[in-house]
Legacy VTK file of the C-alpha trace (Angstrom):
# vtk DataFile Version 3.0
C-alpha trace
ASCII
DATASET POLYDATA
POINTS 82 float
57.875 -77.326 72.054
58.637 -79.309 68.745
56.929 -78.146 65.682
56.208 -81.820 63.723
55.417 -81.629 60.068
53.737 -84.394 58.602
54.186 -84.542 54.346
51.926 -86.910 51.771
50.396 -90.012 53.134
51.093 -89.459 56.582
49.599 -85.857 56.529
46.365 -87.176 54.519
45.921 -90.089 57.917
46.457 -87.530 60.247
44.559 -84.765 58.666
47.320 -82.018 59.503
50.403 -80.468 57.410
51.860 -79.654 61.087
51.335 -79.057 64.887
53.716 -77.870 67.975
53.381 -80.667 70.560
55.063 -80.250 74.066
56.713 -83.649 74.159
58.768 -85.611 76.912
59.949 -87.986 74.575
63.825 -88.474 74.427
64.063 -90.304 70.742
62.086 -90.189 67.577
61.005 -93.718 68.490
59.719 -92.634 71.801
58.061 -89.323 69.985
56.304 -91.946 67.538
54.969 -93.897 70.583
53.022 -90.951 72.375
51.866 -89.995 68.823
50.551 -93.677 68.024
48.543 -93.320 71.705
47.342 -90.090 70.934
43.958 -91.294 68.337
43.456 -93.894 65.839
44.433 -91.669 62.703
48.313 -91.226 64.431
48.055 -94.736 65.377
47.398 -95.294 61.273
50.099 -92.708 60.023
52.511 -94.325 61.825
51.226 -98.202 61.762
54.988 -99.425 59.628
57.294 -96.753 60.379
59.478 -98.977 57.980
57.636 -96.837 55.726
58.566 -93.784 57.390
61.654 -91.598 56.751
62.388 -88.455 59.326
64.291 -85.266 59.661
65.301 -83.408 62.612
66.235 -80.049 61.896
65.795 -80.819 57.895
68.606 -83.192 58.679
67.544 -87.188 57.830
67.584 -89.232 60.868
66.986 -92.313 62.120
64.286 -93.664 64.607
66.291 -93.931 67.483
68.052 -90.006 66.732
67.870 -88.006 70.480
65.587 -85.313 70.174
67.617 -83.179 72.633
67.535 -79.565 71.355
65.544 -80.425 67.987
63.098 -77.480 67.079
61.557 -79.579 64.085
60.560 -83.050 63.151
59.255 -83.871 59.539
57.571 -87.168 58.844
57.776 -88.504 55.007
57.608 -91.467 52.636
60.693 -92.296 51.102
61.466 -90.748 48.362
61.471 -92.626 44.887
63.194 -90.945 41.485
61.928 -91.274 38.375
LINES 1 83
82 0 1 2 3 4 5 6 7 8 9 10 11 12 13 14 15 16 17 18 19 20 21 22 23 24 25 26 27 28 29 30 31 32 33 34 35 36 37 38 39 40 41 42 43 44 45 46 47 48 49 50 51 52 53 54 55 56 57 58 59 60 61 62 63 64 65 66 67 68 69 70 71 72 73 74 75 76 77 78 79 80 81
């Protein structure tokens, strides 16, 4: 089980601040896919992933990061300062 947390924009398309999914996906990128093909909000939320950052373990990853022995996945926005 991977607990995914979904923060500003993304969690307002999908509705949800977080969920455990059972997943058989290998990559983020792969993760993204079955999430897309899930319903039309996921396939929203994660339309651009451009747009997208992600952490894996609060760590910042990238798209094609394994998922091997990852307890947590966070979807976000980029950060701007200001």
């Amino acid at each position: 089980m991977i607990e995914v947390l979904y923060f500003a924009w993304v969690r307002e398309r999908i509705g949800l601040p977080r969920e455990r999914i059972e997943s058989q996906a290998k990559t983020v990128a792969e993760l993204v896919e079955e999430l897309r093909s899930r319903e039309e909000r996921y396939a929203a939320a994660f339309a651009d992933t451009t747009a997208l950052r992600v952490a894996l373990d609060q760590e910042l990853a990238s798209f094609d990061a394994p998922l091997a022995g990852v307890r947590e996945v966070a979807f976000f926005p980029p950060m701007t300062g200001g």
